[in-house]
C-alpha positions in Angstrom: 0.0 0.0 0.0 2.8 2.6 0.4 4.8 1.8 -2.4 1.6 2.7 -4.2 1.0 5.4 -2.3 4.7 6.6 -3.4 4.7 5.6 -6.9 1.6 7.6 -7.1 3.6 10.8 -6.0 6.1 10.5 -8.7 3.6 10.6 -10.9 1.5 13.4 -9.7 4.2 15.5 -8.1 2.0 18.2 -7.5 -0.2 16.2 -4.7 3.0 15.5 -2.6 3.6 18.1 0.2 7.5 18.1 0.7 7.4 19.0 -3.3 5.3 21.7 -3.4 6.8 23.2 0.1 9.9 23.1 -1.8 8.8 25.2 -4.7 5.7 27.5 -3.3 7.7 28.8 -0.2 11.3 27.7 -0.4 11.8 28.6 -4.0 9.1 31.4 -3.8 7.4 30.1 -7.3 4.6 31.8 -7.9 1.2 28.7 -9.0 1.6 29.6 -13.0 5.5 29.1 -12.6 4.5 25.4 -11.0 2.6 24.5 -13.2 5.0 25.6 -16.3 7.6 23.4 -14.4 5.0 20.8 -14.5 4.8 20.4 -17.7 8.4 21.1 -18.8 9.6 18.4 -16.4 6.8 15.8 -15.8 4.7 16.3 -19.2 1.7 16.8 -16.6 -0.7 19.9 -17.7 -2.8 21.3 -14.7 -4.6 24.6 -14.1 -2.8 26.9 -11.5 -6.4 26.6 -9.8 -5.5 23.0 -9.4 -2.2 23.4 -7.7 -3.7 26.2 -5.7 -6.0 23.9 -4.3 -3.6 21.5 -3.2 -1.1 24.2 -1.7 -4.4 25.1 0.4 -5.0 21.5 1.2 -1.6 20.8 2.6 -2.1 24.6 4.3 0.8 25.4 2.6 -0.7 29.2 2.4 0.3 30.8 5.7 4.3 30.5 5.2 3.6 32.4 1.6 6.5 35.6 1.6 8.0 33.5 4.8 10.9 31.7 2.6 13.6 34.3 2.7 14.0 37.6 4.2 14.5 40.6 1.9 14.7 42.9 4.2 18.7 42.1 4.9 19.6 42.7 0.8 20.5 46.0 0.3 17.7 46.5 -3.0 15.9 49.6 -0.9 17.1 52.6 -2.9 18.3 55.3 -0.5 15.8 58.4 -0.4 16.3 61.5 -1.6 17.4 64.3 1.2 13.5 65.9 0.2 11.9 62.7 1.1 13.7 62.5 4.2 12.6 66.4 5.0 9.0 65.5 3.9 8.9 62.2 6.5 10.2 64.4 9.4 7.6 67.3 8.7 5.2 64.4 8.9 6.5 62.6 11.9 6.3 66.4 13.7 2.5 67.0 12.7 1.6 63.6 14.0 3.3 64.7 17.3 1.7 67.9 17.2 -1.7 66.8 16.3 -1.7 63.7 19.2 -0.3 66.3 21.7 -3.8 68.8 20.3 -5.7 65.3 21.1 -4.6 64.8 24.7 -4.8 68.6 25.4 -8.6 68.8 23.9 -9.8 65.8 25.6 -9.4 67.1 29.1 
């Protein structure tokens, strides 16, 4: 029964939870990129609706964006000294404007 149960999963690669953990959240493929690889590597055609269904059966769907960080790579482009200016002048207002808030509600 579990050889079947794993000759089935070579088959149908797609069903088998390691696989798809591997490429939904530790590869970060998106469904349509699954199911290209699909049929590029195991001649199987499925809609990304299909896969989708079995990423959500495994519950596969709450570790999406949790693979890799990408906040430690340095892709942020730096801002501009007038963006900087404008965040301050807004970080002041919103001082000012709690501080009106506490005052008024006495």
């Amino acid at each position: 029964m579990r050889y079947g149960i794993i000759l089935n999963m070579a088959m149908e690669p797609y069903k088998d939870k390691e696989w798809l953990y591997d490429m939904y959240v530790k590869r970060r493929m998106n469904l349509t990129d699954i199911c290209k690889k699909l049929k590029d590597s195991y001649n199987i055609e499925i809609t990304p609706q299909a896969v989708y269904n079995w990423v959500s059966k495994h519950d596969l769907l709450k570790y999406r964006g949790k693979g890799r960080s990408l906040s430690k790579t340095s892709m942020r482009r730096p801002k501009s000294p007038m963006q900087e200016q404008v965040e301050r002048k807004r970080r002041e207002m919103k001082k000012i404007n709690q501080m009106r808030k506490k005052g008024s509600g006495r």
